[in-house]
TIFIRO-130085 format. One record per residue (C-alpha): residue in one letter; x, y, z. Coordinates in steps of 0.5 Angstrom, whole numbers, plus 2048, in hexadecimal, padded with zeros to 3 digits. Example, Ala and Ser with C-alpha at 12.3 -4.5 7.8 and 13.67 -1.06 7.14 Angstrom:
// residues 2
a8197F7810/s81B7FE80E/
***
This chain:
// residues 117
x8E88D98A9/x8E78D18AB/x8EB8CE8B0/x8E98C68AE/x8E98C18B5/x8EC8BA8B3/x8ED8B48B7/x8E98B38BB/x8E58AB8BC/x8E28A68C1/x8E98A38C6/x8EA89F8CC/x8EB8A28D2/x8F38A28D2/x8F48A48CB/x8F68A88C8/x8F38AE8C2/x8F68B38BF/x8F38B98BD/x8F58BE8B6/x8F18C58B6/x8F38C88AE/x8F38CF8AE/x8F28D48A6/x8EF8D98A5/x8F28DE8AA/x8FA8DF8AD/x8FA8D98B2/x9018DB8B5/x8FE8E18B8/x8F98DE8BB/x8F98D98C2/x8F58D38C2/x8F28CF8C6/x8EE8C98C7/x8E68C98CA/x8E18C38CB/x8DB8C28CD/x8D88BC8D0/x8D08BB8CF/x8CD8BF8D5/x8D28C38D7/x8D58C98D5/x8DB8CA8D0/x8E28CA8D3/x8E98CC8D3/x8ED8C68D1/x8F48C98D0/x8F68D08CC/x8FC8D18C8/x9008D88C6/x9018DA8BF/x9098D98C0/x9078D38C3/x90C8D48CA/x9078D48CE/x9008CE8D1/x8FC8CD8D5/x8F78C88D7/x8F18C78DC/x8F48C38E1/x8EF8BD8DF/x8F38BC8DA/x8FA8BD8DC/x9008B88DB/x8FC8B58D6/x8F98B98D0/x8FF8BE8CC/x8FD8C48C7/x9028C68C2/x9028C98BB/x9058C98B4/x9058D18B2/x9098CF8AC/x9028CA8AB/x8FD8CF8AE/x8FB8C88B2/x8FA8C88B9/x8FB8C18BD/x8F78BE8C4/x8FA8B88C6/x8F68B48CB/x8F88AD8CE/x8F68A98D3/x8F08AC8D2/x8EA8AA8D7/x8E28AA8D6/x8E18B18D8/x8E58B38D3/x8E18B28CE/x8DE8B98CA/x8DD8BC8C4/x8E48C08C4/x8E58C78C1/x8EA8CB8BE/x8EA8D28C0/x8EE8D78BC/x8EE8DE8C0/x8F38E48BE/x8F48E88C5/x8F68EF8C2/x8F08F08BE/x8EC8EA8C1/x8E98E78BB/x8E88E08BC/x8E68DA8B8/x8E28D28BB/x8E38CC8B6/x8DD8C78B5/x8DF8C28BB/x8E18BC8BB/x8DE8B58BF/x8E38B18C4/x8E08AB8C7/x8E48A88CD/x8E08A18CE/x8E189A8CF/
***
């Protein structure tokens, strides 16, 4: 099982990232997604989650109206758009594979996103 996290970099506050998460080694279609990071000195949080039919997200509300989750079941890849990004922002971002029915759950490695002029 690996769910690999890429896309993440140092940006100026304004900008824009776009996050890929690849999923092998495990039915992605019947799992939700979602997206966590975490901040040095802070504990890890909910940043939006996807359903495994895709028809349904949600977002912390810090990041409403300006970050947007979807996926690619055909390409076992889950996506996490963020713009107009903002220094508080920056964290180690986490995809997270959770299959609610037998609760079997997998966390990638992370990836760093620095919002920083």
């Amino acid at each position: 099982v690996q769910l690999v996290e890429s896309g993440g970099g140092l940006v100026q506050p304004g900008g824009s990232l776009r996050l890929s998460c690849a999923a092998s080694g495990f039915s992605f279609s019947r799992y939700d997604m979602s997206w966590y990071r975490q901040a040095p000195g802070k504990e890890r949080e909910l940043v939006a989650k996807i359903t495994s039919n895709g028809r349904s997200t949600n977002y912390a509300d810090s990041v409403k109206g300006r970050f947007a989750i979807s996926r690619d079941n055909a390409k076992n890849t889950v996506y996490l758009q963020m713009n107009s990004l903002k220094p508080e922002d920056t964290a180690v971002y986490y995809c997270y594979a959770l299959w609610t029915l037998l609760r079997n759950e997998y966390w990638g490695q992370g990836t760093q996103v620095t919002v920083s002029s």
